[in-house]
RODOBA-237925 format. One line per field, with one value per residue: x, y, z of N, C-alpha, C in turn; residue number from 0; residue in three letters. Coordinates in steps of 0.1 Angstrom, whole numbers. Atoms other than C-alpha are relative to their C-alpha. Layout:
BEGIN
n.u X,... .
n.v Y,... .
n.w Z,... .
ca.u X,... .
ca.v Y,... .
ca.w Z,... .
c.u X,... .
c.v Y,... .
c.w Z,... .
kenu NUM,... .
rovo Ala,... .
This chain:
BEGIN
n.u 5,-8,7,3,9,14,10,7,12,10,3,6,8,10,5,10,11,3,6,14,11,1,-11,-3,-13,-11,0,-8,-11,-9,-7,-7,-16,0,-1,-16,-8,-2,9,4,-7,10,5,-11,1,9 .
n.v -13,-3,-4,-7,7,-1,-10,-3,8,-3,-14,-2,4,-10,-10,10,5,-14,-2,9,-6,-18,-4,-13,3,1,13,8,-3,4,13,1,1,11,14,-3,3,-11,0,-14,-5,0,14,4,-10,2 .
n.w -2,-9,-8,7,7,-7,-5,12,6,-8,3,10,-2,-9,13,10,-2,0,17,4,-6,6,9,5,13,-9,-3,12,1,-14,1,15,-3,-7,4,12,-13,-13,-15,-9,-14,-10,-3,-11,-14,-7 .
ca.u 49,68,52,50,27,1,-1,-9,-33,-51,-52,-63,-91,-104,-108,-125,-149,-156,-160,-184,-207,-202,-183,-168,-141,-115,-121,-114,-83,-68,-75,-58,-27,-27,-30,-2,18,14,3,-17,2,-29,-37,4,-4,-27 .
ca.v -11,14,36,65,46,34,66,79,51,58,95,84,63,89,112,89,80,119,121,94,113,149,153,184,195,205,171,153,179,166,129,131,145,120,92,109,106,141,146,178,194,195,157,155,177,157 .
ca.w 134,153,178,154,133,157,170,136,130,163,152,117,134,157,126,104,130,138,94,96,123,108,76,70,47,76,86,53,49,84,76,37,54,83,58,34,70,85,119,133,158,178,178,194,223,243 .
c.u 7,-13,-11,-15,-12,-5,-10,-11,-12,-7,-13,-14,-14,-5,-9,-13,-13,-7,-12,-14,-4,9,2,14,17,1,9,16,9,2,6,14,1,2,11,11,6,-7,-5,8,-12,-4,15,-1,-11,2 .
c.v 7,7,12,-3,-6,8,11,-2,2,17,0,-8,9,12,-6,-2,13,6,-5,5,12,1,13,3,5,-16,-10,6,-10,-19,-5,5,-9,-8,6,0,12,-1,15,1,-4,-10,-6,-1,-5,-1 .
c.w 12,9,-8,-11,0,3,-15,-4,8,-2,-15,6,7,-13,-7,9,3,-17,1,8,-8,-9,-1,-4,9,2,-8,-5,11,-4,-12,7,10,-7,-11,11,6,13,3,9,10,5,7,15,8,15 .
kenu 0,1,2,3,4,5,6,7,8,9,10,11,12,13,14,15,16,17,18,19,20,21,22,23,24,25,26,27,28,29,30,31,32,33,34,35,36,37,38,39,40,41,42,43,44,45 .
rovo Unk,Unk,Unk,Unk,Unk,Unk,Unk,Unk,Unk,Unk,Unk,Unk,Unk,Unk,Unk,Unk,Unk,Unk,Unk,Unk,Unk,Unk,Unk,Unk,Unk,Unk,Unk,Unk,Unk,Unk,Unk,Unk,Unk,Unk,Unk,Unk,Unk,Unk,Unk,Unk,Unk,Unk,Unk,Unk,Unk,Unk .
């Protein structure tokens, strides 16, 4: 796993655990491209 890839996975984690409190369909868009291997701009920029 390169770096790219954890930070993804940490992104896809923090999403999912955010779904699992409050779903909502922004939500589920953001973690289906995350797991197809996009990244939000917004979750770079921290």
């Amino acid at each position: 796993m390169n770096n790219f890839e954890i930070e993804r996975f940490n992104i896809y984690c923090m999403l999912l655990s955010k779904y699992i409190k409050k779903p909502t369909k922004q939500l589920k868009k953001e973690l289906e491209a995350v797991k197809s291997g996009l990244i939000p701009v917004k979750y770079l920029m921290k």
